[in-house]
N, C-alpha and C positions, 0 to 999 in steps of 0.2 A: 138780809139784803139792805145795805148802804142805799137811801136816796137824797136826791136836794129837790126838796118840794118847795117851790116858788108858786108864789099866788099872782103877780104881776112879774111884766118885765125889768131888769137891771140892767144899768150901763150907758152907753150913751143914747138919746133917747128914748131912755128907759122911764116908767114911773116912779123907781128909786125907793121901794117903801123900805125903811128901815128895816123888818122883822126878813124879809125876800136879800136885801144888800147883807145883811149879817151873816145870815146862812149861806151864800154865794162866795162870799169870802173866809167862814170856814169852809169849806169843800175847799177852795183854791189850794187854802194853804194846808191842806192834804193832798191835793196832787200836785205839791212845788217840785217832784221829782221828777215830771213830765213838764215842767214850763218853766228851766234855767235859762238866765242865772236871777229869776225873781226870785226875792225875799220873802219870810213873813209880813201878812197884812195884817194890820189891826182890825179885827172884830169889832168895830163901831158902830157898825148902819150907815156910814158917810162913805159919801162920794165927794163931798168938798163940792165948794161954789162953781168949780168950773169942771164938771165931772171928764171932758177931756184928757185935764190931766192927774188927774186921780190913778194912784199903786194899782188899785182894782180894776179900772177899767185896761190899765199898760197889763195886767195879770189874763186879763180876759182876752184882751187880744195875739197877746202871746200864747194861749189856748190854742186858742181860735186860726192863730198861724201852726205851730206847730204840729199839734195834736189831730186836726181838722184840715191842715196844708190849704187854709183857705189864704187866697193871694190876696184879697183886701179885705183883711179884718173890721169888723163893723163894731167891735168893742160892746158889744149889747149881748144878753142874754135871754133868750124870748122863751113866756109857759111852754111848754113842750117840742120846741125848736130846736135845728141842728145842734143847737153847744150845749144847750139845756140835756137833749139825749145823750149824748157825748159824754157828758160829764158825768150821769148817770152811769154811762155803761163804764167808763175808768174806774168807777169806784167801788165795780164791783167786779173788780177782774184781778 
């Protein structure tokens, strides 16, 4: 069984810890067949200065829209939270 074990929140007012943003954005760009037309994200640990507009966060909230048909995407990823579960359960279906 596939997980994404995050220790803090990602995204936008998120804590952003590098080793949490890394693993979140692999998972993403494992499930880029549910969140077109995003591209691969680099595996950095970056959200960049203005995490707004950061690949990652546009990745999460396209999740977060599609996948979850939430109407205003909050671009955040929270420990054990709707998109956190989410993204668990995709990954292993």
């Amino acid at each position: 069984m596939v997980q994404l074990k995050l220790n803090q929140s990602v995204g936008i007012g998120g804590v952003n810890n590098a080793n949490d943003v890394k693993a979140l954005q692999a998972v993403l760009n494992s499930l880029l067949a549910l969140i077109k037309p995003t591209t691969c994200l680099a595996v950095d640990g970056r959200l960049g200065a203005v995490p707004a507009n950061s690949k990652t966060v546009a990745a999460i909230k396209r999740f977060q829209s599609q996948v979850l048909n939430m109407v205003r995407p909050d671009g955040r990823a929270d420990v054990n939270g709707r998109t956190h579960r989410k993204i668990n359960e995709k990954l292993n279906q």
